[in-house]
N, CA, C and O atoms as CSV, one atom per row, in Angstrom:
chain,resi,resn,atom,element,x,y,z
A,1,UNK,N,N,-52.295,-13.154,64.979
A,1,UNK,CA,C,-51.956,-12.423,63.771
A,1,UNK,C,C,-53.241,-12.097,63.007
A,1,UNK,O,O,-54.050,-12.942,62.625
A,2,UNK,N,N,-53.312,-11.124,62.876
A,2,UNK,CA,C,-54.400,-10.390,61.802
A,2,UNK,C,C,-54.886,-11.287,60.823
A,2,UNK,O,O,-56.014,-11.771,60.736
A,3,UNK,N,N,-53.788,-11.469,60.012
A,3,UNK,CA,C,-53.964,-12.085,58.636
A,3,UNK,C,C,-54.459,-13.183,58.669
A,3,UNK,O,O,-55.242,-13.576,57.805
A,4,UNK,N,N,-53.907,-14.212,60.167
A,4,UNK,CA,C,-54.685,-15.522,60.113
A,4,UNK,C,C,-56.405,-15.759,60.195
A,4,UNK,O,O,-57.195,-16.516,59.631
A,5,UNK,N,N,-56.544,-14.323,61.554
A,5,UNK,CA,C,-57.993,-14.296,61.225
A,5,UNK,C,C,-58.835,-13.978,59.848
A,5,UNK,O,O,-59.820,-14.514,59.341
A,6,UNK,N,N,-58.112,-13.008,59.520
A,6,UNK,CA,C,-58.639,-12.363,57.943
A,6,UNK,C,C,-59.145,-13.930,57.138
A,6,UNK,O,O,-60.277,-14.411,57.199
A,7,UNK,N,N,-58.096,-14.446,56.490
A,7,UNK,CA,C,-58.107,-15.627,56.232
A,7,UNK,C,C,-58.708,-16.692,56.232
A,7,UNK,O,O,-59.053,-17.294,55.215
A,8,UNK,N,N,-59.032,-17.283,58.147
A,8,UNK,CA,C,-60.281,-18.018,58.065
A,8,UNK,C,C,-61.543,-17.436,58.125
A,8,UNK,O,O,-62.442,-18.265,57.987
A,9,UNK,N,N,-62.064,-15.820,58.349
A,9,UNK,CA,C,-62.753,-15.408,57.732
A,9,UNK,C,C,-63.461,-14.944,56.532
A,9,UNK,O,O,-64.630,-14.727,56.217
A,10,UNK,N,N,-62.297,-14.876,55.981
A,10,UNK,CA,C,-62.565,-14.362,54.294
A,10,UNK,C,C,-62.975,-16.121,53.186
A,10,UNK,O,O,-63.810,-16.505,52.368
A,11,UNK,N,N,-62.143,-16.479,53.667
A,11,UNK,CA,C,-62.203,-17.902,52.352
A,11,UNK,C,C,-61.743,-19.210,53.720
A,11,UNK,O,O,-60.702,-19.711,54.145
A,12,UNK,N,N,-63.024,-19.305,53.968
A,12,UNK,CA,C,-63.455,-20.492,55.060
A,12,UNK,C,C,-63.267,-21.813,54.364
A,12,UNK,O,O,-63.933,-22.089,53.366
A,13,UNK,N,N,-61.921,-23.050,55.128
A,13,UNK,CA,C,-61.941,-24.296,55.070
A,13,UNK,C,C,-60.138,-24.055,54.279
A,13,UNK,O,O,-59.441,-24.914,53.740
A,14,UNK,N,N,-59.892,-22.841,54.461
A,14,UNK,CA,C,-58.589,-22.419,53.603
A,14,UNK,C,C,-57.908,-23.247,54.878
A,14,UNK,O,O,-58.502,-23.444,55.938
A,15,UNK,N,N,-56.708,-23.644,54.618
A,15,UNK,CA,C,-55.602,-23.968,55.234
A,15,UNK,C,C,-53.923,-23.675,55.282
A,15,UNK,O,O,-53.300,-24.307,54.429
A,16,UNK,N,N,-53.513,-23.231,55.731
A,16,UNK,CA,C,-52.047,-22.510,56.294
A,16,UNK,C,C,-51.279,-23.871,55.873
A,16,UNK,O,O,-51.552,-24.991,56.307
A,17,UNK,N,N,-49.947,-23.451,54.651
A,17,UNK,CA,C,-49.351,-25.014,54.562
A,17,UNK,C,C,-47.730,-24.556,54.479
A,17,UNK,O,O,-46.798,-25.342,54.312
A,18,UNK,N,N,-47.652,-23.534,54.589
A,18,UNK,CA,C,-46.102,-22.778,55.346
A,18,UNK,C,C,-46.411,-21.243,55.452
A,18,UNK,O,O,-47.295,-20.535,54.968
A,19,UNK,N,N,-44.965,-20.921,56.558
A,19,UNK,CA,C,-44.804,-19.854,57.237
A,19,UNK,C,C,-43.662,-19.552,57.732
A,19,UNK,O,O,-43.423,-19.539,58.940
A,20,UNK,N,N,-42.997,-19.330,56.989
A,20,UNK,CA,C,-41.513,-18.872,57.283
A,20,UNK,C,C,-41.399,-17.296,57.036
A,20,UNK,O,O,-41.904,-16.722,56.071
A,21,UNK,N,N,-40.488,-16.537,58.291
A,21,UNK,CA,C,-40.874,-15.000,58.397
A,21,UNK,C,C,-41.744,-14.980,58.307
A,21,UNK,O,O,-42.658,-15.626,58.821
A,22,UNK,N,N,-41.680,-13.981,57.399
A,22,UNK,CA,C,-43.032,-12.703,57.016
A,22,UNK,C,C,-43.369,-13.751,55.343
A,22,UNK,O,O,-43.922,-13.125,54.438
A,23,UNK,N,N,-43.080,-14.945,55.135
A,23,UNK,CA,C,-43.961,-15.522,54.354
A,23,UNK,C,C,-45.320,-16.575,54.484
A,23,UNK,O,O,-45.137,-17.641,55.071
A,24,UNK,N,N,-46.339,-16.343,54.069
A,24,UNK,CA,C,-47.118,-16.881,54.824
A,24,UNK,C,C,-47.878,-17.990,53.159
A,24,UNK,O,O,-48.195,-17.232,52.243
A,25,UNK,N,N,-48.029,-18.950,52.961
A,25,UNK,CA,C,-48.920,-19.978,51.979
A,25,UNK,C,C,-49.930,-20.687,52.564
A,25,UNK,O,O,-49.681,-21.640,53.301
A,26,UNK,N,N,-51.422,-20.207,52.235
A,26,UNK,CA,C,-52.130,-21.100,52.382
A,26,UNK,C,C,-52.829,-21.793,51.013
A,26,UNK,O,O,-52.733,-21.395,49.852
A,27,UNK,N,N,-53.393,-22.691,51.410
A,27,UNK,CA,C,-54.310,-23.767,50.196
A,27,UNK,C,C,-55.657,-23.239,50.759
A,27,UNK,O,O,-56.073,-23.356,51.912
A,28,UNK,N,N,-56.403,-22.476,49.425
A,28,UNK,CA,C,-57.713,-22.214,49.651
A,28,UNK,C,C,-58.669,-23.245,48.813
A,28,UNK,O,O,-58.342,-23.392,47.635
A,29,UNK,N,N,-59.724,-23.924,49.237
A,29,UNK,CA,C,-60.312,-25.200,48.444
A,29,UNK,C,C,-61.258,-23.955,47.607
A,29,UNK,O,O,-61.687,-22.847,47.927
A,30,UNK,N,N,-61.303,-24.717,46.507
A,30,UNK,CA,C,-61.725,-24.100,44.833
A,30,UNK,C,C,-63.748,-23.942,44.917
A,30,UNK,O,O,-64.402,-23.795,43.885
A,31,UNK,N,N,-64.296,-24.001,46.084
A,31,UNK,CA,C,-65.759,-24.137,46.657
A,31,UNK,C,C,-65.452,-23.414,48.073
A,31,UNK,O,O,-64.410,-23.490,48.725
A,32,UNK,N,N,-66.529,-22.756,48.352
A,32,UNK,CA,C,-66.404,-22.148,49.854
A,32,UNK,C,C,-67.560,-23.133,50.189
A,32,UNK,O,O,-67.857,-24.144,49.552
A,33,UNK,N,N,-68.317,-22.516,51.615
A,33,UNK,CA,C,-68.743,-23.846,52.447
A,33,UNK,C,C,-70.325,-23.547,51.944
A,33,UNK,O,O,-71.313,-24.233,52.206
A,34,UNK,N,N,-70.268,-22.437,51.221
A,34,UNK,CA,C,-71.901,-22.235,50.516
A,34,UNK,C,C,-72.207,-23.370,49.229
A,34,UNK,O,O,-73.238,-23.468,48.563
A,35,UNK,N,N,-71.067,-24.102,49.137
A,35,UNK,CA,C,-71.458,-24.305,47.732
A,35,UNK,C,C,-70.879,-24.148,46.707
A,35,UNK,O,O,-70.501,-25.087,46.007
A,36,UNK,N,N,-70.628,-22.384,46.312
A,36,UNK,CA,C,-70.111,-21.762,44.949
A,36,UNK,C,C,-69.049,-21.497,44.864
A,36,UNK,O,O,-68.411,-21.303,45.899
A,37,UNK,N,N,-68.381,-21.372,43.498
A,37,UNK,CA,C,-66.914,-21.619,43.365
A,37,UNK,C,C,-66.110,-20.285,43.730
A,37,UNK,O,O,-66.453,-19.143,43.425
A,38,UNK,N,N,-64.941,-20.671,44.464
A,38,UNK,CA,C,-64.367,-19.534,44.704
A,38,UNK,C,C,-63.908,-18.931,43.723
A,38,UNK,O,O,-62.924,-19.566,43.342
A,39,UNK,N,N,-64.175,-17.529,42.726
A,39,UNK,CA,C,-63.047,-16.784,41.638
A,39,UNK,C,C,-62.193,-16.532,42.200
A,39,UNK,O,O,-62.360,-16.198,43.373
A,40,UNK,N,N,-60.686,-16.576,41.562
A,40,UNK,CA,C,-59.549,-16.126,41.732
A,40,UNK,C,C,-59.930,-14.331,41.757
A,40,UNK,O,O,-59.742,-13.488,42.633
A,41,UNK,N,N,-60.436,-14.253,40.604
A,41,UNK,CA,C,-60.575,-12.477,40.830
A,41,UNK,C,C,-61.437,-11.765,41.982
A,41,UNK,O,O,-61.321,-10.566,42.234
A,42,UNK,N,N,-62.237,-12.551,42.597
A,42,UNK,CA,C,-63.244,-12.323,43.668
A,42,UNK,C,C,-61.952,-12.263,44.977
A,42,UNK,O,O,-62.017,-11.344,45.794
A,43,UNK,N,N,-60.890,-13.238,45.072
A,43,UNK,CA,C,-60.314,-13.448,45.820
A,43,UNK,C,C,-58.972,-12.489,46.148
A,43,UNK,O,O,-58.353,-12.304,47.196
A,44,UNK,N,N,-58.761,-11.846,44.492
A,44,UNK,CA,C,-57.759,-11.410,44.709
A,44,UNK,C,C,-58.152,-9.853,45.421
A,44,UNK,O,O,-57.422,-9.203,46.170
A,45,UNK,N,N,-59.844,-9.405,44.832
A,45,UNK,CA,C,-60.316,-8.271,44.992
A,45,UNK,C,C,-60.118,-8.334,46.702
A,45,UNK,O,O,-59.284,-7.599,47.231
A,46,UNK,N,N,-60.983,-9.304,47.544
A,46,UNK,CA,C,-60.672,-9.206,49.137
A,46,UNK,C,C,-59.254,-9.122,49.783
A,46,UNK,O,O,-59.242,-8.883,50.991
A,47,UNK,N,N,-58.086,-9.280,49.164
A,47,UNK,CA,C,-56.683,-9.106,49.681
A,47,UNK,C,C,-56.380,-7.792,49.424
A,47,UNK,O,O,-55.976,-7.117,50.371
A,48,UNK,N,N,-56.541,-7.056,47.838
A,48,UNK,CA,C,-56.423,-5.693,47.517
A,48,UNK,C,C,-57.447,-4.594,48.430
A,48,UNK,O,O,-57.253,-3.417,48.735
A,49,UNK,N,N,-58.517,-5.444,48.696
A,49,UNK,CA,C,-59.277,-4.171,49.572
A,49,UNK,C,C,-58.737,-4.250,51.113
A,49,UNK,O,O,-58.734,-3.134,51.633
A,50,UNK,N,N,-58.241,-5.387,52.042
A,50,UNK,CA,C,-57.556,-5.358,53.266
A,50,UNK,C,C,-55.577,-5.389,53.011
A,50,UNK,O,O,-54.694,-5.455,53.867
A,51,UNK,N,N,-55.502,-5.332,51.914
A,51,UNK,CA,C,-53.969,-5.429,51.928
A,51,UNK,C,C,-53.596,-4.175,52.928
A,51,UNK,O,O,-52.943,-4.469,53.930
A,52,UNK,N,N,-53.893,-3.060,52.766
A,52,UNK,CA,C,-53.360,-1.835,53.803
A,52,UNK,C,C,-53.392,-2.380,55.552
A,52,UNK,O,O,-52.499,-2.432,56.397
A,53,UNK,N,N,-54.515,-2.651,55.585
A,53,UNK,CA,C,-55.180,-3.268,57.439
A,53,UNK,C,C,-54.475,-4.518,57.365
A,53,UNK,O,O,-54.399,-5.027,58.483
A,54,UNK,N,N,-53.855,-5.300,56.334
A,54,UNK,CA,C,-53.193,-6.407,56.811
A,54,UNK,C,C,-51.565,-5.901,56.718
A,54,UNK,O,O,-50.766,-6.829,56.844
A,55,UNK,N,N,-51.198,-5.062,56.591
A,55,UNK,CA,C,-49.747,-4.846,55.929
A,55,UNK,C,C,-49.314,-6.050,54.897
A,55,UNK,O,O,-48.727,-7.122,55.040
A,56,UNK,N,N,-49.691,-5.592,54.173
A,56,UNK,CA,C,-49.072,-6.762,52.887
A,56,UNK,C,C,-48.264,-6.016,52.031
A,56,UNK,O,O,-48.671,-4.997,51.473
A,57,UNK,N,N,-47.295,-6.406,51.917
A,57,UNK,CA,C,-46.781,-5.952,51.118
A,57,UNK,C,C,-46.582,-6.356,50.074
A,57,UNK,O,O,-46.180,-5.558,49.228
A,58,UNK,N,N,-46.797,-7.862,49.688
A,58,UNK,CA,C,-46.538,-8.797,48.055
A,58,UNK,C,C,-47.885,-10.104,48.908
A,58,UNK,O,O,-47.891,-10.703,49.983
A,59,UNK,N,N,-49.057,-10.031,47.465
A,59,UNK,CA,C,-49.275,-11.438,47.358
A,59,UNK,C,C,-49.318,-11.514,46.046
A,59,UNK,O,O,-49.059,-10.700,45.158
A,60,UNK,N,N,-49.949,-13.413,46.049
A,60,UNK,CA,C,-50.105,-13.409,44.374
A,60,UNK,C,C,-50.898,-14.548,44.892
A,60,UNK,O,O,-50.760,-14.991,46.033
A,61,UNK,N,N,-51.841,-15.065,43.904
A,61,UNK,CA,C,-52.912,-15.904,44.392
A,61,UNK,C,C,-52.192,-17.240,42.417
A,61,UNK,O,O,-51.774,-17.129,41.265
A,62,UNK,N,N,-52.505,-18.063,43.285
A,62,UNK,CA,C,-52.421,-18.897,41.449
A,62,UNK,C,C,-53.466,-20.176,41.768
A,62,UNK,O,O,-54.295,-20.307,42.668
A,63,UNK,N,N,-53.235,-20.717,41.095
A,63,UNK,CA,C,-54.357,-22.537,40.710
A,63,UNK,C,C,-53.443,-23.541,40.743
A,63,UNK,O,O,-52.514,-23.733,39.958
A,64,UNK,N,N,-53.795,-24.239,41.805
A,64,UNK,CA,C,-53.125,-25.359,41.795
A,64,UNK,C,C,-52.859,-26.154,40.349
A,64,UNK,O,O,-53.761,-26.108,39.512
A,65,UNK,N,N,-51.341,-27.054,39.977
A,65,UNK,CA,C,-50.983,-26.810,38.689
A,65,UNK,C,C,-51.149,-28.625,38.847
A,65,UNK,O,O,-51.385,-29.211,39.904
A,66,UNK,N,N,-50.961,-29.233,37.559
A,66,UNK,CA,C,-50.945,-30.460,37.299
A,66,UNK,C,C,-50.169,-31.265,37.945
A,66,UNK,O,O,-50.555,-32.311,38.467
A,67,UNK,N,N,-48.774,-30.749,37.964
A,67,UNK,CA,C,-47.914,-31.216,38.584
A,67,UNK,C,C,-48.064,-31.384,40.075
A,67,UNK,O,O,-47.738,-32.419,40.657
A,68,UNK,N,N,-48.581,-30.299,40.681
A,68,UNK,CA,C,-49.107,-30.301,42.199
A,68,UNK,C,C,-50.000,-31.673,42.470
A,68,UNK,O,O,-49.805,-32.529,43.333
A,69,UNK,N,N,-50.932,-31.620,41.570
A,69,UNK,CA,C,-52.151,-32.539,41.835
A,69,UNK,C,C,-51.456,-33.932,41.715
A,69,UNK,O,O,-52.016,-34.709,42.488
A,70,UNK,N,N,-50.703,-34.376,41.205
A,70,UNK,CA,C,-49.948,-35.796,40.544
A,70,UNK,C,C,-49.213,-35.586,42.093
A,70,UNK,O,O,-49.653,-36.315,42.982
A,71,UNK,N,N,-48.204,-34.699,42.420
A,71,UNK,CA,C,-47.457,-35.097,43.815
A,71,UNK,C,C,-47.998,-35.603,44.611
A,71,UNK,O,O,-47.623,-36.690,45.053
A,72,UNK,N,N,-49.523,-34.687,45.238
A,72,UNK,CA,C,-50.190,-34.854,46.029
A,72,UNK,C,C,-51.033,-36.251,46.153
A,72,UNK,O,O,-51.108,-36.998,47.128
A,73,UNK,N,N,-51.685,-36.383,44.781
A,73,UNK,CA,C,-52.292,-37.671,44.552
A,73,UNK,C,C,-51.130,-39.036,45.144
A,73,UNK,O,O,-51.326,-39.897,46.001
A,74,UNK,N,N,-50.113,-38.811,44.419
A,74,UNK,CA,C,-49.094,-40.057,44.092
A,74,UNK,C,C,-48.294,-39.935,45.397
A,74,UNK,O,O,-47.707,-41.011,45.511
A,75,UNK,N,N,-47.951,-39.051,46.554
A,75,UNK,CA,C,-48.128,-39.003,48.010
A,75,UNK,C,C,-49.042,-40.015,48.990
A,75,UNK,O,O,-48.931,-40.674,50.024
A,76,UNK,N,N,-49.825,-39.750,48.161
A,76,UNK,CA,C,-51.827,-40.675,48.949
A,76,UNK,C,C,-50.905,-42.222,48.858
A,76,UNK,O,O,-50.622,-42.832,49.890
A,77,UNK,N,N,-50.585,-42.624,47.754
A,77,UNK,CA,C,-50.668,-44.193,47.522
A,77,UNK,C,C,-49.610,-45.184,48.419
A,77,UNK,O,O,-48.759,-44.708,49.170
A,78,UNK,N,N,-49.786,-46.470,48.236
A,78,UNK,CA,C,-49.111,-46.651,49.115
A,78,UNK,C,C,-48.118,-47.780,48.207
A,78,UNK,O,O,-48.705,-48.125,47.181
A,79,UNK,N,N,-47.214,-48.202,48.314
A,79,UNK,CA,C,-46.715,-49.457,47.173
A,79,UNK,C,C,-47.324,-50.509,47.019
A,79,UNK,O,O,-48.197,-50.820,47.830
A,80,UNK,N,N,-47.085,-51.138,46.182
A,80,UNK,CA,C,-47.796,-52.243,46.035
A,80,UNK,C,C,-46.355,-53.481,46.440
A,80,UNK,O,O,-45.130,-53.376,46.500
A,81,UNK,N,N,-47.383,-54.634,46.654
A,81,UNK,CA,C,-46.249,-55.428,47.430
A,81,UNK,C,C,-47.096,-56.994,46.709
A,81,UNK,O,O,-48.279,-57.042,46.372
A,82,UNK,N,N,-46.060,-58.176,46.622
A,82,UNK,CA,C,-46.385,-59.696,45.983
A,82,UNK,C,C,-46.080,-59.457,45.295
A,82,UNK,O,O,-45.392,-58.478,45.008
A,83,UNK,N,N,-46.480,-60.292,44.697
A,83,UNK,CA,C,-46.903,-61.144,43.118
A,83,UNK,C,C,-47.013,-60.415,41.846
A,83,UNK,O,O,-47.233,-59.297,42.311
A,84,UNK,N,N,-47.016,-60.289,40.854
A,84,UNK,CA,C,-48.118,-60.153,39.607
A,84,UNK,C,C,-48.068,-61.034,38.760
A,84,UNK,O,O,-47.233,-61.689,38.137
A,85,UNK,N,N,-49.315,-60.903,38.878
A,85,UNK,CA,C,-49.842,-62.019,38.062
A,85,UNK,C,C,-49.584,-62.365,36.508
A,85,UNK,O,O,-49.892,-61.552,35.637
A,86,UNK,N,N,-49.032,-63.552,36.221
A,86,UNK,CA,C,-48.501,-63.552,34.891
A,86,UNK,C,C,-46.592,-63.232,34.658
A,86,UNK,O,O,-45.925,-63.458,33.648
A,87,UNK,N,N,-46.215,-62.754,35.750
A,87,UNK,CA,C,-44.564,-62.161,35.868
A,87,UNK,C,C,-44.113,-63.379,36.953
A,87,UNK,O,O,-44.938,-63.806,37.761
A,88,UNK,N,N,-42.698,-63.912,36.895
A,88,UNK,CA,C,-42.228,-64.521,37.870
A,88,UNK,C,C,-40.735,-64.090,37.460
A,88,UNK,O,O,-39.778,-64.453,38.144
């Protein structure tokens, strides 16, 4: 598929995290591999200039939200198990 190459060419270390139909979500990390921060408007400009050569018909680019980061984080952990100290 076009778009996948586009993709890991355009905003390198991005990752594909669903794909159902013709919907496609990836997670692009907020630094490319130079270093400097990726702009959303830099990003949205490279989809508007290949949107025709990719057939796109709808994107939308956003920032990962607070709530995302807390799932993801609080996903990582693992339970805690014993004792505490001072409680019986």
């Amino acid at each position: 598929m076009q778009l996948l190459v586009f993709m890991e060419e355009a905003f390198s270390g991005c990752v594909m995290r669903e794909w159902q139909g013709n919907k496609v979500r990836y997670e692009v990390p907020h630094v490319g591999v130079d270093g400097k921060a990726l702009k959303l408007s830099a990003m949205f400009g490279e989809l508007t200039k290949q949107k025709e050569s990719l057939d796109l018909q709808e994107y939308s680019l956003s920032q990962t939200s607070l709530e995302q980061i807390f799932n993801k984080f609080a996903s990582t952990q693992e339970e805690e198990s014993g004792d505490v100290k001072g409680m019986s």
